[in-house]
Every structure is written in structure tokens, then in C-alpha cells.
C-alpha positions, 0 to 999 in steps of 0.5 A, spaced: 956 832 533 959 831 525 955 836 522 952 836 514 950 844 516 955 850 517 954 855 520 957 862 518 960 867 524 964 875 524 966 878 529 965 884 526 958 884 527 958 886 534 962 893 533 956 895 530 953 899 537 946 901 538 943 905 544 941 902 551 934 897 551 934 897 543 932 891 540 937 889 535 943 889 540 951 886 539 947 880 545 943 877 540 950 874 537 953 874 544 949 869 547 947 865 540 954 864 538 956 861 544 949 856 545 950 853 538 957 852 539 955 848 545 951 843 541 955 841 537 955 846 531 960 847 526 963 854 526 966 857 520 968 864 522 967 867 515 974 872 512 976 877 506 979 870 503 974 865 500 975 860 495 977 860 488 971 862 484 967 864 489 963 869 491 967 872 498 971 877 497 966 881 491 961 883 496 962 891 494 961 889 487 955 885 488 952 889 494 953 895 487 948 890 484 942 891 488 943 897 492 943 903 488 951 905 489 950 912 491 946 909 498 952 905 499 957 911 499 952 915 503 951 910 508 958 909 509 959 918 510 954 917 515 958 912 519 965 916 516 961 922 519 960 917 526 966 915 526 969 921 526 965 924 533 967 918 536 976 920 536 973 927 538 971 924 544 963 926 542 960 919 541 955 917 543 951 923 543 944 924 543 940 923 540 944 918 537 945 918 529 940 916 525 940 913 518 933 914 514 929 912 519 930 911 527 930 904 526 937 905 524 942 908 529 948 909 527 955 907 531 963 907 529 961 900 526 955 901 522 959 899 516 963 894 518 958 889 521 954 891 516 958 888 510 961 883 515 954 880 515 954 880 506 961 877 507 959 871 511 952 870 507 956 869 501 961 864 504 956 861 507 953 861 499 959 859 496 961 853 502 954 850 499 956 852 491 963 849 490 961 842 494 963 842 501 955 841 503 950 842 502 947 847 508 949 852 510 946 858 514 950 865 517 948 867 523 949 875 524 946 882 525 945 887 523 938 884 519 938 886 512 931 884 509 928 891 510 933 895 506 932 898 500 936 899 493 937 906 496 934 907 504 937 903 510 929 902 515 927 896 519 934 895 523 937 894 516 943 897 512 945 892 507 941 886 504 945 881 504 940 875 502 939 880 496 946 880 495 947 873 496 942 871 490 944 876 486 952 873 488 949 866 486 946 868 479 952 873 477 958 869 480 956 861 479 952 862 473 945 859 476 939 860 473 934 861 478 933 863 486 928 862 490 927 866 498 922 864 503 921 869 509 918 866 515 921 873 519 915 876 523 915 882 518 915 882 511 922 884 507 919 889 503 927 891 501 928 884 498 921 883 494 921 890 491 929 888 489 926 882 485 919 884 484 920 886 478 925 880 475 923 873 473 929 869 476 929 870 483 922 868 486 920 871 494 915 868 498 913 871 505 910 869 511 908 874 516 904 878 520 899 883 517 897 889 517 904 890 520 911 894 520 913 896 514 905 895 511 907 892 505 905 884 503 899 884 502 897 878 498 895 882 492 902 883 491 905 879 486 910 882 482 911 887 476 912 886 469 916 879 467 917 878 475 909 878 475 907 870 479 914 870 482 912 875 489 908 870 494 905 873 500 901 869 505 899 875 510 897 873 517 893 877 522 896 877 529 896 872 534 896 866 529 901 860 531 903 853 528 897 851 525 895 858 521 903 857 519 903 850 517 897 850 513 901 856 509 906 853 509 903 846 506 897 849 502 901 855 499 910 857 499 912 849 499 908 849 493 910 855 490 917 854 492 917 847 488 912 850 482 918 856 480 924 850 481 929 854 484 936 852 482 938 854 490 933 856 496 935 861 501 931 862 506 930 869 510 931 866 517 927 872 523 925 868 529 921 875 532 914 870 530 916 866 536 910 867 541 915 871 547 917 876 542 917 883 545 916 887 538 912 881 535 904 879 536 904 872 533 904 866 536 908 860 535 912 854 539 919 852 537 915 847 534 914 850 528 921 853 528 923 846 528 918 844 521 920 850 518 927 846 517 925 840 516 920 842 511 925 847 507 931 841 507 926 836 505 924 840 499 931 842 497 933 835 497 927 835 492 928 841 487 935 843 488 939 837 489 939 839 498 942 847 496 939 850 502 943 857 505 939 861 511 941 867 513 939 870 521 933 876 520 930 878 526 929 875 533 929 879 540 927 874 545 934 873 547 932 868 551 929 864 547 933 866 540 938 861 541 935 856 542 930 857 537 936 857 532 938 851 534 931 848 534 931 851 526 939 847 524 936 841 527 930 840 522 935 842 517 939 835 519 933 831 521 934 831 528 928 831 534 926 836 537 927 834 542 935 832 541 
């Protein structure tokens, strides 16, 4: 298949270990990477070396940006600390090193994988910025739309949507993001990250009241950033209806209304109606419109720049599969393709 969507990959997002039978596990990539591969998807395994004027190779500075620099030294103590157990023959251990929350376990490649996942969220960003096309998504773990400017929670130890559009703004000069979040949960991490600014706009999707407990639809934003949080919260068992109305009558709408130079799109698939630690209920169906919809309106406002990265997910079974329904809208194909 010759593909105008590129999808951005790093090995090293499967050194980051988690306890046996833990949701966010090194198979999510392990089965995903290979699917797509198979249908025909264009992998780019991203690098340390990216183009000149891009973004690649200043994720520690950008990832400085968002995050609190004091958290970044401290996450990467703590896995130092991991590490170090592990030459001593005294990893793993129990119980298993946590970071902030015990949603955050810890292993020797924490970091590495960690920043592997900004590094590919960035090529992916500059792969659509410098002209080699219009989409692009990154597809690895760990998740990162939980994590806050100083505290690692919900799976997540950095947040490279939040890196990457900060990354867009600071390096190729634009003026205006927009991050639509149809993960089953809310990505407190990213909207309270921008909550207060107005050139980067968060609209969110998910299930509600739910983990982290934020997103309720009240919240809108702090100060010069008020207008620019949207939330459309949606109580369990919902599924393609309540989304598509959502979708259609609020965040398509918003999206447009802020005018955004790029979209990003936060790209969790734990909403499916299979997921094991999720309580909606949607069909590969909207998984499918969400990419249709998204490419569409890029066309519209932003000359197509559509970048996605992977949040959750944890129906291994059906995670690849509903990627690949996702990236078919994205290009205008069937579902059934």
C-alpha cells in the first residue's frame, strides 16, 4: 500500500518492563508493530538524528518546557536507582519500585523507553512540518497523557503530546495547537499543562466520573487559556452514538472554532467495548470515524497536518487491529479494507 500516513516506531519502548498480568505491557507494541507492518503501513523507526530544523534530537530541552526540570532528574534517579539493583542481581524485587503512584512501576528502562516515546512523537511532528506528509502518528509506550509537569501517575512518565506541541510552537514557530483526547480517560496531565495558555487548545472525550477524576465539563480553562479546555464527559456504557453526537455537535466544532495551525490527537483505544479496565462501549466503527473525521477537518483548518500518538489501549487482541481501523480513516479507506 503507498501510504500518505507514517507511522513512527522505537525499539526501545519495549525495555521499559512491568510486573506479570500489568495492563500497560511491552505486548501492546509486540503484537501492534507487527500487524501493522502487515497491512501494509510505512514504518519509520524514529532516531536520535532527525532532519535539519526539526525537532528530533531536543526533546530533553522541550520535554525542560512542560515538565518541571526537577521531576525529569527524579524520574530518571529513581530508574538510576532501579538500574543499579538490576547489576546487583536484586531485580526484579517485591514489591516492584514504584514512581509517584503504583500505576508507575519502575524497571531498568523506564527512562529509556520513556524518552523513546517523545523522540518518535517529535519525528512524527517534524515528518509532517518539513513536507514529507501530511500524517503522521507514533505509535509506543509508555502513554503520556497523564503525567503531570512534576508527578509521573496513570502508566505515564513523560508527556510527549505535550512535548510535541510545545516542540511545534518553540522550534517551527506555530502559532496555534489543538489536542483532541478520545482515550477512555482523561488526560488530566495535558490539559492542566496548557489549561492556562491560550495558543494550545485540549478537548477531551471520555468516560466520567472515572480515573484521574478530572474532566468534568465545567473545566474550561484558567486565565488567558479560559475557552480553550473542552470537556465532553460521558458516563459509562456509552458507545458510537453518544461519541458521534459529541463529536459532530461539540469537539469538531471547537477544533474548528480555535483554527489550529496543527492537530494532534491523543490516541488511547481503552474506550473499545472489550477493554478490560474501561467501561465503554464502542465498535471499531468509531474508531474508524474518529480518523475520518480528524483527516477531514485537518484538510479543512490546517492544511491536513494531523499528527496522533498511541495513549492507552489494553485489549491486546483488538489493539491492533483497532490502530489499523483508526490510520484507514485517517487515508480514506473502508473499514472494511
Amino acid at each position: 500500500m503507498s501510504s500518505p500516513m507514517s507511522v513512527f516506531w522505537d525499539p526501545r519502548c519495549e525495555v521499559h518492563t512491568v510486573p506479570r498480568g500489568f495492563p500497560e505491557r511491552p505486548e501492546r507494541l509486540q503484537l501492534a508493530l507487527p500487524y501493522l507492518r502487515e497491512r501494509g503501513w510505512d514504518l519509520v523507526e524514529s532516531g536520535s538524528g532527525g532532519p535539519v530544523g526539526g525537532m528530533v534530537g531536543q526533546g530533553r530541552r522541550l520535554a525542560g518546557l512542560v515538565h518541571d526540570p526537577e521531576y525529569i532528574e527524579r524520574m530518571e534517579a529513581a530508574v538510576a536507582d532501579v538500574a543499579e539493583l538490576a547489576a546487583k542481581g536484586d531485580f526484579p524485587r517485591r514489591p516492584t519500585p514504584m514512581l509517584d503512584t503504583n500505576d508507575n512501576p519502575l524497571s531498568p528502562g523506564t527512562a529509556d523507553a520513556a524518552w523513546a516515546a517523545v523522540d518518535a512523537a517529535l519525528a512524527a511532528g517534524d515528518h509532517v512540518m518539513l513536507g514529507a506528509g501530511h500524517r503522521a502518528m507514533s505509535v509506543t509506550r509508555p502513554p503520556g497523557h497523564h503525567c503531570e509537569r512534576d508527578r509521573a501517575m496513570g502508566f505515564c512518565y513523560l508527556n510527549q503530546i505535550a512535548v510535541l506541541a510545545q516542540g511545534l510552537i518553540d522550534v517551527h514557530g506555530v502559532e496555534r495547537v489543538a489536542i483532541l483526547d478520545f482515550d477512555v480517560h482523561h488526560g488530566n496531565g495535558t490539559q492542566h499543562l496548557f489549561d492556562h495558555r491560550a495558543d494550545v487548545a485540549y478537548l477531551s472525550v471520555h468516560q466520567y466520573p472515572f480515573y484521574p477524576g478530572t474532566g468534568a465539563a465545567s473545566e474550561r480553562g484558567i486565565g488567558e487559556g479560559e475557552g480553550t479546555t473542552v470537556n465532553a464527559p460521558l458516563p459509562a456504557g456509552s458507545g458510537d452514538d453518544a461519541y458521534r453526537e459529541v463529536m459532530d455537535d461539540l469537539l469538531l466544532p471547537a477544533v474548528r472554532s480555535f483554527d489550529p495551525d496543527v492537530l494532534l490527537v491523543s490516541a488511547g483505544f481503552d474506550a473499545w467495548r472489550n477493554d478490560p479496565i474501561a467501561g465503554m462501549e464502542l465498535t471499531e466503527e468509531s474508531f474508524h470515524r474518529f480518523g475520518v473525521d480528524l483527516a477531514e477537518l485537518a484538510e479543512e483548518i490546517c492544511d491536513g497536518r494531523l499528527v496522533s500518538v498511541l495513549e492507552g489501549g489494553y485489549d491486546l487482541n483488538a489493539l491492533p487491529r483497532l490502530i489499523d481501523v483508526y490510520l484507514r480513516g485517517t487515508i480514506g479507506t473502508a473499514l472494511d479494507a
